[in-house]
N, C-alpha and C positions, 0 to 999 in steps of 0.2 A: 444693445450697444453700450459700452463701457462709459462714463461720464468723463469729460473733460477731468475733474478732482480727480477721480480715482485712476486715471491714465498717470495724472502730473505726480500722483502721490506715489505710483508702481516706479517710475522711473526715478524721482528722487531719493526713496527705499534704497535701488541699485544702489545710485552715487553714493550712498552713506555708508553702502558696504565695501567699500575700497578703505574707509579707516583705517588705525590701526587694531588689531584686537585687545578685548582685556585683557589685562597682567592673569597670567596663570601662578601657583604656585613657585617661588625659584625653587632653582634646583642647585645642588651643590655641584665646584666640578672637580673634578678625580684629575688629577697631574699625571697621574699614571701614563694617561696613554696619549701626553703630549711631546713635542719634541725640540732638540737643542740646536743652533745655528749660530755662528760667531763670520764675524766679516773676519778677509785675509788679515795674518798676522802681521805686527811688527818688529821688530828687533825690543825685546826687554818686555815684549806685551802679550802674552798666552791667548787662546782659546779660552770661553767663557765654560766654567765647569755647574750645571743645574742639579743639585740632588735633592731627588723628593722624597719623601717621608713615607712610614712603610702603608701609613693609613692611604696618601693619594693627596692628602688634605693641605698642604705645604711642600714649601720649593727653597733651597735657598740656594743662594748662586755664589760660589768660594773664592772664586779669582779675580785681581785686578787685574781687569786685560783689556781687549778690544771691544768694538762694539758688539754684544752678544744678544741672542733673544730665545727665549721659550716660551712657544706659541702650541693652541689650542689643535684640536682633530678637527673643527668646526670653523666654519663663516662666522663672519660677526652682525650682519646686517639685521633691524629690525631686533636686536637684543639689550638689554641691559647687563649693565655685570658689576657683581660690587666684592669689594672684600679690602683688607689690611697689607700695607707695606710696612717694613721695620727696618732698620739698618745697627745692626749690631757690630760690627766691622771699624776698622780706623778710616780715614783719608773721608773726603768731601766734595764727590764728585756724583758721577750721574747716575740718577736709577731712574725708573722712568717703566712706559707702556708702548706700545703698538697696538693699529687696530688696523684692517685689509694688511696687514702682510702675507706672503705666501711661501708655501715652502720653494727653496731656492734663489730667492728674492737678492739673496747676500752676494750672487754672483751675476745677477741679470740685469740686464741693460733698460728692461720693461718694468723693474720693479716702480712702485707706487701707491705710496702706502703713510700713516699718516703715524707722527712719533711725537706722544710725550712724555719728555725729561723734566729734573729736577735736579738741579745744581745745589749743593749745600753753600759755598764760597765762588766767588770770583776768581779766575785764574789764566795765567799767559802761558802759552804750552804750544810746542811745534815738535811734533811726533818724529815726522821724516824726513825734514827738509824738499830740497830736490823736486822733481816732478811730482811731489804731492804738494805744491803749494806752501804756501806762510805761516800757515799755524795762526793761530788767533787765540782771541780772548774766551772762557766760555762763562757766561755770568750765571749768576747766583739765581735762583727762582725756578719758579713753575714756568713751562711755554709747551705748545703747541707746532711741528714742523710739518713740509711735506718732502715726504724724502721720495726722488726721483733716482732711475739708474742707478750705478753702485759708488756712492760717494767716499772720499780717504777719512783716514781719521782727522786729519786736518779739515775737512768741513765739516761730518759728526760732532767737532768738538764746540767750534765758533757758530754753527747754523747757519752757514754759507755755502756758496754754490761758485768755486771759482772757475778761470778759466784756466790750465794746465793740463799738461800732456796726458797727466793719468787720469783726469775730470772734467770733460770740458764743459763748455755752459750746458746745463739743463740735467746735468747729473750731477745731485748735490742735495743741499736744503735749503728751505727757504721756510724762515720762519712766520707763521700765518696770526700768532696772539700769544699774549703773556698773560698770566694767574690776573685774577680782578684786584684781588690778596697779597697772593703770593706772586706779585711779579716780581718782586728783587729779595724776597725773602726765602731762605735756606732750611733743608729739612734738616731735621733735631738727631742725631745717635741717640736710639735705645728708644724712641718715639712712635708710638704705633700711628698711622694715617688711614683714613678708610677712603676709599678713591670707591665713585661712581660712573661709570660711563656708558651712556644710551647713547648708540648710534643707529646714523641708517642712509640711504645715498647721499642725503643732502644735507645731513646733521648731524652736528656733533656736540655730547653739553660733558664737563667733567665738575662732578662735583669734590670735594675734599673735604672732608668731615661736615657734612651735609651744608658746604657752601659752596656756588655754583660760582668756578672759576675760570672753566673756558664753555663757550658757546661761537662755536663755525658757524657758516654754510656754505654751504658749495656743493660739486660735482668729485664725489668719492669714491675709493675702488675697493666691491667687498673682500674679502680675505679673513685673514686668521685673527684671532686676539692673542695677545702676546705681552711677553714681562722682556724687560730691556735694561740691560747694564751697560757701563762704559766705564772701563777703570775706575771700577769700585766692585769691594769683595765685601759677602757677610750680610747680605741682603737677604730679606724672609717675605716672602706673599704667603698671605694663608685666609685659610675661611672663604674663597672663593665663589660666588653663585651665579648662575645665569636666569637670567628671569626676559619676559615678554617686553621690547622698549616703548618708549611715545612713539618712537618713529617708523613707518612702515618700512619692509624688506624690500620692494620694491618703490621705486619713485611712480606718485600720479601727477602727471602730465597736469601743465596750467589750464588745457581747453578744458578741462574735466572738471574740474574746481568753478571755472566759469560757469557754466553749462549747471551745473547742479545749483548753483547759486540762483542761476536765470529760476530754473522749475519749483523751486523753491516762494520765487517772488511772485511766480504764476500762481501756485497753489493757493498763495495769499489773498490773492484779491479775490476769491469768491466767498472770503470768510468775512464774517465781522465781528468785531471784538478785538482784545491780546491775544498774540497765542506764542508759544515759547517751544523752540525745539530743543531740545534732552538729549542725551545718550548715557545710559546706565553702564555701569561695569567700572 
């Protein structure tokens, strides 16, 4: 018969392997065989145009126009991903990321998915009057949104969620955190930036030149990774890589955590002395 120790120790083993795993080598990613999505037009405002480079390794996005995205083949859940933004381009408006977007998203009612921008200046802008609502402010800085249904450009722009014929409540944005840093501070023309972002159901961290400026939690929906413009042209990502994240691809449940915790405190008490649990990698 097995000993009470080595029963508590067999099952505590389990619970440690629901972790995340070690970081593997990153991997570079190839833009090739990602793809281009712009929300409906407006009058004076294009489709967003992505052309990548012959190696795969860069993207830059040419038009001031709507809000546009080129997003990955791949989920994001359970990954890190790092590389450079550049804005080469005039004007002082939005560049930014996605993370769970999916393709189609631009026209779906179900979309849900989590966006962040970057404002260079402060500015008062009302795209289309009418049944898109008021137009708004859209400030300067790093933030954090979640964007529900398919919002106008008047709420893409301010981070609102109005209520109007073409949006009504709960299809829009709502902003969930600004930069620690860069809340009201504007990216630089001709400035390289290195953006980090490990996510995973419940988590989200961004770093910005290896400073950690937004950190979530909550209940997330996996999907694409994705680069996002908003009337602004002359934008570059490049050097791209996906690597292993902190956070697991699947969420573990609170009883689980309890529960291991408990067998853990059990194991304990037949020892005496210190003793320290580890995990290598």
């Amino acid at each position: 018969m097995k000993s009470p120790k080595l029963f508590v120790f067999i099952l505590a083993a389990g619970f440690l392997s629901v972790a995340p795993a070690a970081h593997a080598a990153a991997v570079p990613i190839d833009f090739s065989t990602w793809t281009q999505e712009s929300y409906a037009s407006v009058g004076g405002f294009p489709d967003g145009d992505w052309q990548v480079s012959g190696t795969g390794e860069s993207v830059v996005q040419v038009n001031n126009g709507q809000p546009t995205f080129f997003y990955s083949d791949f989920n994001t859940f359970g990954s890190e991903f790092t590389g450079t933004i550049r804005v080469n381009g005039s004007d002082d408006d939005y560049i930014g990321f996605a993370l769970g977007f999916n393709p189609g998203d631009s026209t779906s009612a179900s979309a849900d998915y989590l966006l962040i921008d970057w404002k260079a200046t402060d500015q008062l802008f009302d795209f289309n009057q009418g049944p898109d609502g008021p137009g708004g402010t859209a400030e300067r800085g790093l933030a954090v949104s979640r964007v529900t249904g398919v919002p106008t450009a008047n709420e893409f722009w301010p981070h609102q969620d109005d209520n109007v014929p073409a949006s009504p409540p709960g299809t829009g944005l709502i902003e969930l955190q600004r930069g620690t840093s860069l809340f009201d501070t504007g990216w630089v023309i001709g400035q390289n930036y290195e953006f980090t972002f490990d996510f995973g159901p419940n988590n989200l961290d961004v770093f910005v030149d290896n400073v950690l400026e937004l950190s979530i939690v909550g209940n997330f929906s996996d999907g694409r990774f994705g680069f996002y413009n908003f009337s602004q042209a002359g934008v570059t990502y490049a050097g791209f890589e996906q690597d292993t994240g902190s956070f697991p691809a699947v969420p573990v449940p609170a009883a689980i955590w309890l529960f291991g915790t408990a067998l853990l405190g059990l194991g304990a008490l037949g020892r005496t002395g210190p003793s320290r649990l580890t995990r290598s990698g």
